[in-house]
N, C-alpha and C positions, 0 to 999 in steps of 0.2 A: 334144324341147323345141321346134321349129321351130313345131310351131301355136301354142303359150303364145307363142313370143317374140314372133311376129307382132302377137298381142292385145297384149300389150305396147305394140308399137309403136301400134299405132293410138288406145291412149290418153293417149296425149304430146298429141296437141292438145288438150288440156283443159288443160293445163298447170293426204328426206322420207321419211312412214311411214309404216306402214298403220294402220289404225283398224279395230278391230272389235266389235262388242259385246260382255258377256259372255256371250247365247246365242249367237254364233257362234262364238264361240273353243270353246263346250262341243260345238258338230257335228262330226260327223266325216265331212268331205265325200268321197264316194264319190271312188275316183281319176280321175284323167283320163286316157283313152287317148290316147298320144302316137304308134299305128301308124297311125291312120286319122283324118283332119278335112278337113272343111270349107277350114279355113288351109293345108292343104298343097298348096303349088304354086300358081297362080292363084287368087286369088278376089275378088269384090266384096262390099263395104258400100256401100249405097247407103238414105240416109236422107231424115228431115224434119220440123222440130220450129221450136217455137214459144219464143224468148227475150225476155227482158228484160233493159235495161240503159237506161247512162245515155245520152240522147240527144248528148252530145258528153263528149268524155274529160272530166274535170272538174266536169261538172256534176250538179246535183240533182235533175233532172228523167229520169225513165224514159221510155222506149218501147218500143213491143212490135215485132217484126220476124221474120219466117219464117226458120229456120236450116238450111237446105241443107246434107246431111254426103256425101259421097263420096270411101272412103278403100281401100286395097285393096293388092296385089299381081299383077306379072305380068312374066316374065321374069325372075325373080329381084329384081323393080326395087320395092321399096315405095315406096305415097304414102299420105300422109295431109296431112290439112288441115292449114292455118295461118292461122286467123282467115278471112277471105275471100281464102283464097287457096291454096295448095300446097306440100309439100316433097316430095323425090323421093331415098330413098335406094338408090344402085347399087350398096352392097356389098352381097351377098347373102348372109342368115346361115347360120353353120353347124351341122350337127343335131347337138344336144348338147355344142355350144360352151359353155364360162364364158361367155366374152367375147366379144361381137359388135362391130362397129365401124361405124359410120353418117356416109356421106358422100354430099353431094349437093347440088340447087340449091334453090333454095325463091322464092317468088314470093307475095307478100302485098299486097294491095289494103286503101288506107285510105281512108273516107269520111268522117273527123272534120269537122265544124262545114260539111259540104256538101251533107247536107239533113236534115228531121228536127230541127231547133234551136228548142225551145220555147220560150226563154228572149227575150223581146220586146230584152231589153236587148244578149244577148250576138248577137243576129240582127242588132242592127241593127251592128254590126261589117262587118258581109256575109260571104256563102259563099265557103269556102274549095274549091280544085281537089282533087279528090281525087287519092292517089298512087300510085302503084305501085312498090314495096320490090322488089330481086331480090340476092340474093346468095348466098353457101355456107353451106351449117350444116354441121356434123359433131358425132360426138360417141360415147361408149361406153356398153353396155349388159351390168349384170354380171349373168348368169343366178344362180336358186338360191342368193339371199341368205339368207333364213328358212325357204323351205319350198322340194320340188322344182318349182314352176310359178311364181314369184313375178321379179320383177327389179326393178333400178333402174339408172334412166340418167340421164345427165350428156349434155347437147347446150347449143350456142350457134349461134342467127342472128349474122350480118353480112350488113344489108341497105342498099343504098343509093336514094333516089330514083331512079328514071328518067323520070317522068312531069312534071318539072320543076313540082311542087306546093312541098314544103318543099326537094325538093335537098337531103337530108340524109343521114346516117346514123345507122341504130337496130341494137346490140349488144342479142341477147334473150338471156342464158342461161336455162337451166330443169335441173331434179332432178325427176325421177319414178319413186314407188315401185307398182309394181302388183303386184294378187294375186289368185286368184280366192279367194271368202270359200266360196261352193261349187260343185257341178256347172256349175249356170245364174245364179251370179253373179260377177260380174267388178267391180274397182273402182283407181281410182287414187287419189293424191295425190300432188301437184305445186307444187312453189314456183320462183318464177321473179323476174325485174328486169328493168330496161327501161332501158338506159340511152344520153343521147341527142345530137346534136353540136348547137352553137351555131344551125346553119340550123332543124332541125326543131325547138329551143326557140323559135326566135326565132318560125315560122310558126304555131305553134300558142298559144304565152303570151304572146307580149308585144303590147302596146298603143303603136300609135304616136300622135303628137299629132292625127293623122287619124282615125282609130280614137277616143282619147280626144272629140274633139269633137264627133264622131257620136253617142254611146253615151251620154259621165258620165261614164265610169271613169276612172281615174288611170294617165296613162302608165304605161309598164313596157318593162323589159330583160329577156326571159330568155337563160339564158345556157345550156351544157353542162352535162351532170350525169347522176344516175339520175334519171331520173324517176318511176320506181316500181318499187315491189314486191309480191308480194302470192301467192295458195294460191289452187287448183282443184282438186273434187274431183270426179270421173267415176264411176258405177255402171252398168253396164247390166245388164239382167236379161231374159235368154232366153224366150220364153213359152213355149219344151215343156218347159224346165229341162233343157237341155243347150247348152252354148254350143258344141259343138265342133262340132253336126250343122247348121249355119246355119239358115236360117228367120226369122222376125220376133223380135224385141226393142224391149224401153223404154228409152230414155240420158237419163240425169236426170245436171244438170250444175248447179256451183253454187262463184261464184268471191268473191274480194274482193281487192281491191287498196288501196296506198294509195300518193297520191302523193307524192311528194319535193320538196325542192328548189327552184328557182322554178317549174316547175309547181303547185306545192301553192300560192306566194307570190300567184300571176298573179291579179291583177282576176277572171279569166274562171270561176276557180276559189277563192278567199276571199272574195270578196263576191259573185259570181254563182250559185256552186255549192258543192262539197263536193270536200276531198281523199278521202273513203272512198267508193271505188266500185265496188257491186255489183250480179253477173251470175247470171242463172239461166234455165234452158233446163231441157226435157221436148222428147221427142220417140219419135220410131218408126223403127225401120233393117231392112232386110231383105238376108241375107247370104246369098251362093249362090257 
């Protein structure tokens, strides 16, 4: 089970149950050989795809933006992505383990309302520094819930500003269930929250009488709270139709969130934008 669990892992960053059609439930996907992968021991994903989303959390305006993926093993150590940025788990799993356990750092780059701000009214606000998040995640992953190759895990960020932007702290947990549906397709589903301290409400929602006077909008306090929640669902699909022999592959990704709380309340987001914010990415990866 050590190649499955790896894939596993590495569809956590897409950040529950599985979905499948009713012709896929009627296939009966050829086994997977668990002596021999690609996944075992060292390996790299290294990718590049093309997303969409909203140009600042909150708002109703899209933009398109290049999505660099590079996720892998080596020493025992996995990483995978965390938005623009990294986590690094050092516990190394075990072959044929139920249960695996995931500890480690993680390091996440935010560039909310620091460039790319369509919105004439919420720019004229001015840009914001962008941050850099570092802290521990951890979390567990229970092998062979429905089928032999499938899992779900249970993880949480604790990450704090360092880059002295908002000076905050962001709590992320997530639930993710993955499966392959067959030989050469692979999928997740993941639901997660985002919940956030007074500094990072305050730097990203609220309007001060400076701000107000500049812009229109009507003062505002945010305060602590979740600030969202929301599902992501990950597919990739192998082009020789074997995911275990690496080679090229498609990752079609595609999210929704909704905000909460006074983020959902903030000027920047009830009159400038939209609490419902959605993500979508295509792209191409190549595994050796």
């Amino acid at each position: 089970m050590k190649n499955l669990n790896v894939l596993s892992r590495t569809a956590l960053f897409s950040l529950g149950l599985g979905i499948s059609s009713p012709l896929l439930a009627q296939e009966d996907p050829a086994p997977l050989p668990v002596e021999s992968s690609v996944f075992d021991g060292d390996y790299l994903t290294a990718g590049i795809g093309i997303a969409a989303g909203p140009s600042y959390e909150g708002s109703d305006d899209y933009a398109i933006s290049p999505l660099p993926v590079i996720l892998g093993s080596f020493q025992g150590v996995d990483f995978q992505p965390r938005g623009p940025g990294i986590a690094l788990d050092f516990i190394p799993d075990q072959k044929g383990a139920k249960v695996d356990f995931i500890l480690g750092p993680v390091v996440r780059a935010r560039f909310d309302r620091q460039n790319s701000i369509k919105d004439p009214v919420v720019r004229s606000l001015g840009k914001l520094d962008f941050a850099v998040e570092v802290g521990p995640f951890a979390g567990i992953q229970i092998n062979r819930v429905l089928n032999p190759y499938d899992s779900l895990t249970a993880q949480v960020d604790l990450r704090w500003d360092v880059a002295g932007a908002h000076d905050g702290m962001v709590i992320f947990p997530s639930l993710t269930y993955f499966t392959p549906l067959s030989r050469g397709v692979i999928t997740s589903l993941a639901i997660s929250g985002e919940y956030v301290d007074d500094n990072y409400a305050d730097y990203y929602f609220s309007i001060s009488p400076a701000g107000s006077a500049a812009s229109g909008l009507p003062t505002f306090t945010a305060d602590s709270g979740w600030k969202n929640v929301g599902a992501t669902m990950l597919t990739a699909v192998d082009l020789d139709g074997d995911a275990t022999n690496g080679g090229f592959g498609l990752i079609f990704l595609g999210s929704y969130s909704r905000l909460l709380g006074d983020p959902k309340r903030s000027p920047v987001t009830s009159i400038r934008g939209s609490a419902d914010q959605w993500f979508g990415a295509i792209g191409i990866g190549y595994t050796f």
